[in-house]
C-alpha positions in Angstrom: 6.9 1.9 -18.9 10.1 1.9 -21.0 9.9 3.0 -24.9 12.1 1.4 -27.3 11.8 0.3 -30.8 12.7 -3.3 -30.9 14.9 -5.0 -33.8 13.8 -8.6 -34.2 16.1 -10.6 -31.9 15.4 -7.8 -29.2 11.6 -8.6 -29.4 11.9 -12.7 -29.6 14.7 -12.7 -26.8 12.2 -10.5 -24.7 9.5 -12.4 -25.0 10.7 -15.7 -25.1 12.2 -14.9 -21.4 8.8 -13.1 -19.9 6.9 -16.5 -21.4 9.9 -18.5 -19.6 10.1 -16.8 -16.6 7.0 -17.0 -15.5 6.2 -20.6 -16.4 4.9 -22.9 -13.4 3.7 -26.5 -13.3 1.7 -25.7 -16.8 2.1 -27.9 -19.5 4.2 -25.8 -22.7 0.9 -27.1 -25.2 -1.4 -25.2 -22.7 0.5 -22.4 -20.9 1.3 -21.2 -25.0 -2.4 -20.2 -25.4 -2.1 -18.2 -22.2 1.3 -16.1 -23.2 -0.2 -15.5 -26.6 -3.2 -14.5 -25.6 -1.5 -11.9 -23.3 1.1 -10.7 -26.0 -1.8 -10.0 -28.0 -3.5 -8.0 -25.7 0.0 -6.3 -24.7 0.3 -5.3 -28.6 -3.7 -3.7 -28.7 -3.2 -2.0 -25.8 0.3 -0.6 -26.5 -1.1 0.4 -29.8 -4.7 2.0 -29.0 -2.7 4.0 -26.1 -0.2 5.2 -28.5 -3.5 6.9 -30.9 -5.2 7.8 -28.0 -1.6 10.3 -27.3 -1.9 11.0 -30.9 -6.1 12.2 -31.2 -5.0 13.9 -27.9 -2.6 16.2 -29.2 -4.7 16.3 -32.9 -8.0 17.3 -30.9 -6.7 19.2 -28.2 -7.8 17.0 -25.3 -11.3 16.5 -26.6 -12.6 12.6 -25.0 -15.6 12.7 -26.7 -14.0 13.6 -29.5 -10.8 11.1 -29.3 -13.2 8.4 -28.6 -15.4 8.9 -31.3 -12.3 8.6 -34.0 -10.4 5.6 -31.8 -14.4 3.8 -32.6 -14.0 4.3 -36.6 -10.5 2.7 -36.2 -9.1 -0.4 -36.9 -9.8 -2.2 -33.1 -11.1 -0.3 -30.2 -10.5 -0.8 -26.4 -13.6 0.1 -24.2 -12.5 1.5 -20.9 -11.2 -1.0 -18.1 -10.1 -3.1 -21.0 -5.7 -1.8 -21.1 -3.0 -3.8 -20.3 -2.6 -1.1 -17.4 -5.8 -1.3 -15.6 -4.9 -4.6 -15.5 -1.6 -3.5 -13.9 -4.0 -1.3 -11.5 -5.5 -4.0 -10.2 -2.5 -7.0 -10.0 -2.6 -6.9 -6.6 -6.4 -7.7 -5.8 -6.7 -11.8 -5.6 -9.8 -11.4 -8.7 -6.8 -11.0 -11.0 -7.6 -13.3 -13.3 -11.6 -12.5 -13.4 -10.2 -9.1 -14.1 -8.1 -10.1 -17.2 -11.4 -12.3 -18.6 -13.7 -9.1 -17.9 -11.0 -6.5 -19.9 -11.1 -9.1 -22.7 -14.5 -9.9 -22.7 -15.2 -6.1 -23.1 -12.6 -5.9 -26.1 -14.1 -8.9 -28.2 -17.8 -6.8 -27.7 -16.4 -3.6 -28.7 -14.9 -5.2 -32.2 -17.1 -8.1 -32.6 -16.4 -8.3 -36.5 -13.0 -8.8 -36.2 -12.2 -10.3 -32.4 -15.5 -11.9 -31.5 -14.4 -15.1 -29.3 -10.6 -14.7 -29.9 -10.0 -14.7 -26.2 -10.2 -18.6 -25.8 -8.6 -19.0 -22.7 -9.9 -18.7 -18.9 -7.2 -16.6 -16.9 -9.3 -17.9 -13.8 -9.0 -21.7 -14.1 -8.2 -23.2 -11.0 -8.2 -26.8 -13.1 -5.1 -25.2 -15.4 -3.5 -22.6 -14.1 -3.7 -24.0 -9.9 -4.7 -22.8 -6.8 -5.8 -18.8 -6.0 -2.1 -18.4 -4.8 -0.6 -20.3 -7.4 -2.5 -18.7 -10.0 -2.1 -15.2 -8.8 1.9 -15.9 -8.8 1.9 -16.8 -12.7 -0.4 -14.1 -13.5 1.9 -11.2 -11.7 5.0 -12.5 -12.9 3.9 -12.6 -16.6 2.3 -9.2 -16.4 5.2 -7.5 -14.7 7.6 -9.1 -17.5 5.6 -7.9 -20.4 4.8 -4.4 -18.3 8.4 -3.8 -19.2 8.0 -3.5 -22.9 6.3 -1.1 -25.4 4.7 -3.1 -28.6 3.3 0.1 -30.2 6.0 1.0 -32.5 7.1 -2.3 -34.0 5.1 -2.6 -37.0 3.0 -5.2 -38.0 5.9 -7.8 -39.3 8.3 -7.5 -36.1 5.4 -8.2 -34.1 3.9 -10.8 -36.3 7.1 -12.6 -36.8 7.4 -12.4 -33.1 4.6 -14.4 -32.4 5.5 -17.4 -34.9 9.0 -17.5 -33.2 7.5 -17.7 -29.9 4.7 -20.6 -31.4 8.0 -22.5 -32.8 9.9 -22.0 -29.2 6.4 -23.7 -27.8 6.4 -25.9 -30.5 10.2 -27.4 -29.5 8.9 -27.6 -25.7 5.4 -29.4 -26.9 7.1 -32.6 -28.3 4.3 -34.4 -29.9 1.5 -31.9 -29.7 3.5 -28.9 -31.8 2.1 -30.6 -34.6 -1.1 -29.8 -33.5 -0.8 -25.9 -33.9 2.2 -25.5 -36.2 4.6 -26.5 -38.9 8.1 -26.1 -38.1 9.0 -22.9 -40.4 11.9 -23.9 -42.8 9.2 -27.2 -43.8 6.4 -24.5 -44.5 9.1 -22.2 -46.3 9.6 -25.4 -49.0 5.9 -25.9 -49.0 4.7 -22.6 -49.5 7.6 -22.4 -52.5 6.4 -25.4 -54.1 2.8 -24.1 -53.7 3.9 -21.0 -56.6 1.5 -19.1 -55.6 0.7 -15.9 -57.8 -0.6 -12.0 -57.6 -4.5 -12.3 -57.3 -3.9 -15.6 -55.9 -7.0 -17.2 -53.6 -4.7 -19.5 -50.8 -6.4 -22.3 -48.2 -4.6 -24.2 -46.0 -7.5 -26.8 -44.8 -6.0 -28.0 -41.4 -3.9 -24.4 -40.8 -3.1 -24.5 -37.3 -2.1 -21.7 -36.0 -1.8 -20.0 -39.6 2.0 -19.8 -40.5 2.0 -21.9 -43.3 -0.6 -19.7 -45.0 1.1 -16.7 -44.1 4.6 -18.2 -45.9 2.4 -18.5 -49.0 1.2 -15.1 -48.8 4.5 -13.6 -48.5 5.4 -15.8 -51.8 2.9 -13.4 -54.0 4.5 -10.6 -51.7 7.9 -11.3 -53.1 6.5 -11.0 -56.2 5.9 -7.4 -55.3 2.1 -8.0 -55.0 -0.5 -7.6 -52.0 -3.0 -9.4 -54.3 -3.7 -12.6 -52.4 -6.8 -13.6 -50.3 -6.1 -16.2 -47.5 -8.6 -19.1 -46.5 -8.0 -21.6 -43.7 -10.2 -23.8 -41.6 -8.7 -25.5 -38.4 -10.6 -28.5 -36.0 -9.4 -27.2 -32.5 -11.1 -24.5 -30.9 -7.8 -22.7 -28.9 -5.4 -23.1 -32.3 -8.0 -21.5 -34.3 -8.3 -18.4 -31.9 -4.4 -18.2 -32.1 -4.3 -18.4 -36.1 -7.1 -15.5 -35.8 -4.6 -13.5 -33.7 -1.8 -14.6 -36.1 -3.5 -13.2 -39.5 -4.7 -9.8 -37.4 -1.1 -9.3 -35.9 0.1 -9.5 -39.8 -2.4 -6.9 -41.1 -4.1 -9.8 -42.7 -7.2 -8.7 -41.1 -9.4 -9.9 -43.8 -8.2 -13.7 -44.1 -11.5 -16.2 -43.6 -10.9 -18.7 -40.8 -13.3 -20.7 -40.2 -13.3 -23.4 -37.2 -14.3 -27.2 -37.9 -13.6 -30.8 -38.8 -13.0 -30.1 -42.7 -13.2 -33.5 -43.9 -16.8 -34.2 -42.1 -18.1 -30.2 -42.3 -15.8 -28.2 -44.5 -16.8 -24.4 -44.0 -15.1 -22.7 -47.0 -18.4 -22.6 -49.1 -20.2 -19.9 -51.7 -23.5 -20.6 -52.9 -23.6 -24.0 -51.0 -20.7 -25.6 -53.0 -16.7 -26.2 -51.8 -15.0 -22.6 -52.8 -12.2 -23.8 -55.3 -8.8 -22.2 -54.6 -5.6 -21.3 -56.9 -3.3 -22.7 -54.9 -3.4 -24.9 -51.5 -1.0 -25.8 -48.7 -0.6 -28.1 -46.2 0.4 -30.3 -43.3 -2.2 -33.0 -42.3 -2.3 -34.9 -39.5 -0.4 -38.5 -40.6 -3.0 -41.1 -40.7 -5.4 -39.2 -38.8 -8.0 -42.8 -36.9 -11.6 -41.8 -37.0 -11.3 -39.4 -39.6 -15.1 -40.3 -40.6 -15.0 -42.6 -43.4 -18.7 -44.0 -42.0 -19.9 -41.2 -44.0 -17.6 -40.3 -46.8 -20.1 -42.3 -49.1 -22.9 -39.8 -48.5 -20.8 -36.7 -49.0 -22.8 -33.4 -50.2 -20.2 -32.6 -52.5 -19.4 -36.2 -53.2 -15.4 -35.6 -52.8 -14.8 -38.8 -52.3 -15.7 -40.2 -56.0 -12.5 -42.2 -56.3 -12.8 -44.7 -53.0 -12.7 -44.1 -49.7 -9.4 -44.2 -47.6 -9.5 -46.6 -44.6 -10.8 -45.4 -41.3 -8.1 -45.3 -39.7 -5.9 -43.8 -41.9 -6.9 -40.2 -42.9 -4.2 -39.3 -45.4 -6.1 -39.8 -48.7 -9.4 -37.9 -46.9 -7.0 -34.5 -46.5 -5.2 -35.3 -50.2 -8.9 -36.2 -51.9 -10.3 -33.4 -50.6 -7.3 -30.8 -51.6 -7.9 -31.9 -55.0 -11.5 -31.3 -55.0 -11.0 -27.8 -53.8 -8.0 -27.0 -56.4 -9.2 -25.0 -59.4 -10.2 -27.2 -62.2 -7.1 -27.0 -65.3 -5.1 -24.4 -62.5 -5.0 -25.1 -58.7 -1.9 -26.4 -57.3 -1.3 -28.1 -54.1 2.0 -28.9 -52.0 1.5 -31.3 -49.0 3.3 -32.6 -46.5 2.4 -36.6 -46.0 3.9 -39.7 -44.4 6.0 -41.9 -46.6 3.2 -44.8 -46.5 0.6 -42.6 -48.9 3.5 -43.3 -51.7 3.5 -46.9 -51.6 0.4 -48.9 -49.3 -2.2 -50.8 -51.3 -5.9 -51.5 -50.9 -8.2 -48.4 -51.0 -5.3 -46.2 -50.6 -3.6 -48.0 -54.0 -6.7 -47.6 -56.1 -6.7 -44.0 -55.1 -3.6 -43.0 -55.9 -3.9 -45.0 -59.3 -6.9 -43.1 -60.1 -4.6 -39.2 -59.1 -2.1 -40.7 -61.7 -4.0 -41.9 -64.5 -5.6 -38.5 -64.1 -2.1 -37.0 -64.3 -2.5 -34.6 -61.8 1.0 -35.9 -59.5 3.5 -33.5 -60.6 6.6 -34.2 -58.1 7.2 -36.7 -55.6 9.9 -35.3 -53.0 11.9 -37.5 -50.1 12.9 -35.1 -47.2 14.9 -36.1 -44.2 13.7 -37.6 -41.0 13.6 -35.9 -37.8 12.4 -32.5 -39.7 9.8 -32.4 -36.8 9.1 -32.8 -32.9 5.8 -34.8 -33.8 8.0 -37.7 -35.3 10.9 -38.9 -36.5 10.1 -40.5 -39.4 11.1 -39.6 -43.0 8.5 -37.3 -44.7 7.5 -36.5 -48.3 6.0 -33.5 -50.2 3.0 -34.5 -53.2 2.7 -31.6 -55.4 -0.3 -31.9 -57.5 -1.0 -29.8 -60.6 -4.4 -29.4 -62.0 -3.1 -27.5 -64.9 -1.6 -30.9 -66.1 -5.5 -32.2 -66.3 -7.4 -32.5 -70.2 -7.6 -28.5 -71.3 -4.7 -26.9 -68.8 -1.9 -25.5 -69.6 0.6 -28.2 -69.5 -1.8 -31.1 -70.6 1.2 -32.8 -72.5 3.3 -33.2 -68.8 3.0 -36.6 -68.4 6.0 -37.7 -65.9 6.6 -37.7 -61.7 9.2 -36.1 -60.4 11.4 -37.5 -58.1 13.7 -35.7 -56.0 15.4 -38.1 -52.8 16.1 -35.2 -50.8 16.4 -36.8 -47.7 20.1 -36.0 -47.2 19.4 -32.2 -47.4 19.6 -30.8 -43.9 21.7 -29.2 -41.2 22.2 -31.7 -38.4 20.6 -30.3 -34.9 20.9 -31.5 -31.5 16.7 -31.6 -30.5 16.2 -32.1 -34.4 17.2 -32.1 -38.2 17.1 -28.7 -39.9 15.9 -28.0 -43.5 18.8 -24.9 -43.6 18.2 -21.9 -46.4 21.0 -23.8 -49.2 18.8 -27.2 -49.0 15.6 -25.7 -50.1 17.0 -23.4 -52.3 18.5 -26.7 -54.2 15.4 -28.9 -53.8 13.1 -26.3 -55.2 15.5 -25.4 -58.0 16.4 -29.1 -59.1 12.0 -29.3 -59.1 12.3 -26.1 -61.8 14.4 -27.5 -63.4 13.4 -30.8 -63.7 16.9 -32.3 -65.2 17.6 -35.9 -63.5 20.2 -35.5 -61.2 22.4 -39.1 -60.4 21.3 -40.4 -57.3 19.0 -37.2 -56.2 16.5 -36.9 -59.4 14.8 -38.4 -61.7 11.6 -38.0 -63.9 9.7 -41.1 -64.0 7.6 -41.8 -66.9 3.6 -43.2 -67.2 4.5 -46.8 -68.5 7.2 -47.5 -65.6 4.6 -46.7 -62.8 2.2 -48.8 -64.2 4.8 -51.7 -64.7 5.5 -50.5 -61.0 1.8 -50.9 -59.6 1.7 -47.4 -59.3 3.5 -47.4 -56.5 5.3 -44.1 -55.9 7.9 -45.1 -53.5 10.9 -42.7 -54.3 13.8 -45.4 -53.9 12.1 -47.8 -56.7 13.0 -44.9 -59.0 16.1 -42.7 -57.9 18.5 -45.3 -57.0 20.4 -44.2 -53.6 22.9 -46.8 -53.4 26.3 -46.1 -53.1 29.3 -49.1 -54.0 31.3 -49.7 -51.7 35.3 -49.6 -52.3 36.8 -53.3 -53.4 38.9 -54.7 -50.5 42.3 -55.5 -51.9 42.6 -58.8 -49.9 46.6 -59.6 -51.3 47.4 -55.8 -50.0 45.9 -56.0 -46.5 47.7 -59.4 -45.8 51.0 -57.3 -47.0 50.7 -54.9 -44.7 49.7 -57.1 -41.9 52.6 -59.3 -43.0 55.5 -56.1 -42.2 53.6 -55.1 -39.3 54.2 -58.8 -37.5 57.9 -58.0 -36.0 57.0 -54.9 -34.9 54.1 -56.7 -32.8 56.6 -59.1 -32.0 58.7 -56.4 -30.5 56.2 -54.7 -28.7 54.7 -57.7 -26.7 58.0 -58.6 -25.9 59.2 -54.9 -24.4 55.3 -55.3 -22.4 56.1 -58.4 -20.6 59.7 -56.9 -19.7 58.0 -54.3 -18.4 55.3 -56.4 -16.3 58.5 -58.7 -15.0 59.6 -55.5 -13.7 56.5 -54.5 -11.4 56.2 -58.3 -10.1 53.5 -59.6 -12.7 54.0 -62.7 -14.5 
């Protein structure tokens, strides 16, 4: 097998073509879980056979020996478990038993850390086809990644690999991308706003497939800091195995993931209460139907103290809950929510009332539609700062900011691009919180009560742009010297059609 040490564009192009080429009748939200799953398992293998050369040459050929270290280290493959038994045995028609055995036999040998990461069956007749069918997707995607050698990327080449090829999946998912990701210039602004520090404990609530909680980490990490500890908890079973893969391809091997519904069994607990969290990030599903507001009212950790959002529209659940989980007089949260959660009444009114009489809104920001392959509609960010509460450290804040950023993108052909420039302006017009004519604006207590509350941006950064006067005695001027040559014209044009016969 070829050794080369990839630079990132190598690695992504390389990839991205072995997941392309070998793509049948699969469905991109599915056939994802599959190339993932085998990059993954490329990247251990490559790895454990590079230390296995290296206890070789340290211990002079000693198995025992080798395979006594290779236990103590950070993963270890069992034998018949390598991405080239596997290649051993491509041609037998049990391929895809033999891929599920190898894996089964690596998530024994590190149950700690890979227990049940393997989600996917490489033997399903009801996904992947027929035996012969099958067998032709599985050879083709082995061969491609055969060609490469993951062991000396490192752990960011390979881990920003992975969230490139989860975007790529993301573009071909349409609608369901939204389901395992957020498209990474959003999460970039997100994680910003979030201003996350060293020591920092981070959650996303409804991570995905993790790269939203990864941005934030590398936030503290720009701070020239490893001091962060990440949380996350994700509903669907496959996503969560591929945010686990995510964190341990990063060297964040110790992040807690935990997999469940948060609003109706939230898992990130200590001593049978919610954990509380220093910072939080994240992108909810929009008005998530059946998100269990049956039995919000008998809550254990009675989250849902200042009403409960309508059943069909889950929005407040994810918000109400965030708050409940932010450090009292510290914890900040940045979310991503539909533009409805700014300005619909009922439950959903009295709730957002009660966040801003409890002046925890900090900043209200518009961003431009078609950000996402989910939808097309306009979204916004909330960022909510508990520090503003009675007793934190900026108790005396008591505006909303406003920023109308929805003209701040790069225009794309499959979608609208939040490019480096726009975030760098919306976060630094949110630091510096200076209105800005027609962008920004801080908005004061009294005029969102006269307002009802209601956070819409427009009802408080005023867009509108006048329109030139028409000078009506000008334009019949000019229409006025343009009349002979008309004249002229249509009178050379029926010449002309006299000529060819036409009357």
């Amino acid at each position: 097998m070829t050794q080369k040490k990839y630079t990132q564009e190598d690695l992504n192009r390389i990839l991205w073509q072995a997941a392309d080429s070998s793509r049948t009748q699969v469905d991109a939200g599915i056939y994802k879980d599959y190339v993932l799953s085998m990059l993954f398992f490329k990247y251990l293998s490559d790895l454990s056979k590079k230390r296995h050369e290296e206890y070789k040459k340290r211990f002079g050929g000693d198995e025992k020996r080798i395979e006594e270290k290779m236990k103590l280290d950070r993963f270890f493959l069992p034998k018949k478990s390598s991405f080239d038994y596997i290649y051993s045995v491509l041609e037998q028609d049990n391929v895809g038993e033999e891929i599920n055995k190898a894996l089964e036999r690596i998530e024994d040998a590190n149950k700690e850390k890979l227990e049940g990461v393997f989600s996917v069956d490489f033997n399903s007749e009801s996904t992947l086809g027929k035996l012969n069918e099958r067998n032709k997707m599985l050879r083709h995607l082995i061969h491609d990644f055969a060609g490469m050698d993951l062991s000396d990327t490192g752990d960011d080449i390979i881990g920003n690999s992975y969230m490139y090829m989860i975007e790529r999946f993301g573009a071909d998912a349409g609608k369901k991308a939204g389901e395992f990701f957020t498209v990474r210039n959003v999460a970039h602004l997100v994680a910003k706003l979030a201003e996350p520090k060293p020591g920092a404990r981070i959650c996303d609530p409804c991570c995905g497939s993790g790269g939203l909680l990864l941005l934030a980490g590398e936030e503290v990490e720009k701070q020239g800091s490893t001091n962060y500890a990440l949380y996350g908890q994700e509903s669907t079973g496959s996503t969560y195995q591929l945010a686990r893969m995510n964190m341990f391809l990063h060297g964040k091997d110790s992040a807690r993931l935990e997999w469940g519904d948060t609003l109706n069994n939230p898992l990130l607990v200590e001593n049978d209460h919610l954990m509380k969290f220093d910072n939080i990030v994240a992108n909810p599903p929009f008005s998530l139907k059946k998100w269990g507001a049956e039995h919000a009212e008998a809550d254990k950790y009675k989250r849902f103290w200042r009403g409960v959002p309508p059943k069909d529209k889950g929005d407040f659940a994810f918000i109400t809950h965030m708050v409940e989980t932010a450090k009292p007089k510290t914890g900040r949260i940045a979310v991503i929510v539909p533009h409805g959660v700014l300005f619909r009444s009922g439950a959903e009114g009295k709730i957002r009332e009660q966040l801003i009489k409890e002046n925890i809104i900090d900043a209200v920001i518009g961003l431009p539609a078609g950000l996402f392959q989910t939808t097309g509609i306009p979204v916004a960010v909330l960022v909510i700062d508990r520090s503003r509460e009675k007793g934190g450290a900026n108790e005396n804040k008591k505006d909303i900011f406003f920023i109308e950023a929805s003209k701040e993108f790069k225009a794309n052909k499959a979608q609208n691009i939040l490019a480096e420039e726009n975030i760098e302006k919306i976060y630094t017009t949110y630091k510096k919180r200076k209105d800005i004519e027609k962008f920004a604006r801080s908005v004061e207590f009294k005029e969102l009560e006269e307002n009802d509350f209601n956070l819409n941006i427009t009802r408080y950064v005023d867009t509108f742009i006048e329109e030139e006067p028409v000078d009506i005695k000008a334009n019949l001027k000019e229409l006025a010297e343009l009349e002979p040559q008309l004249q002229k014209l249509e009178k050379q044009m029926a010449e002309y059609l006299k000529e060819l016969g036409i009357k």
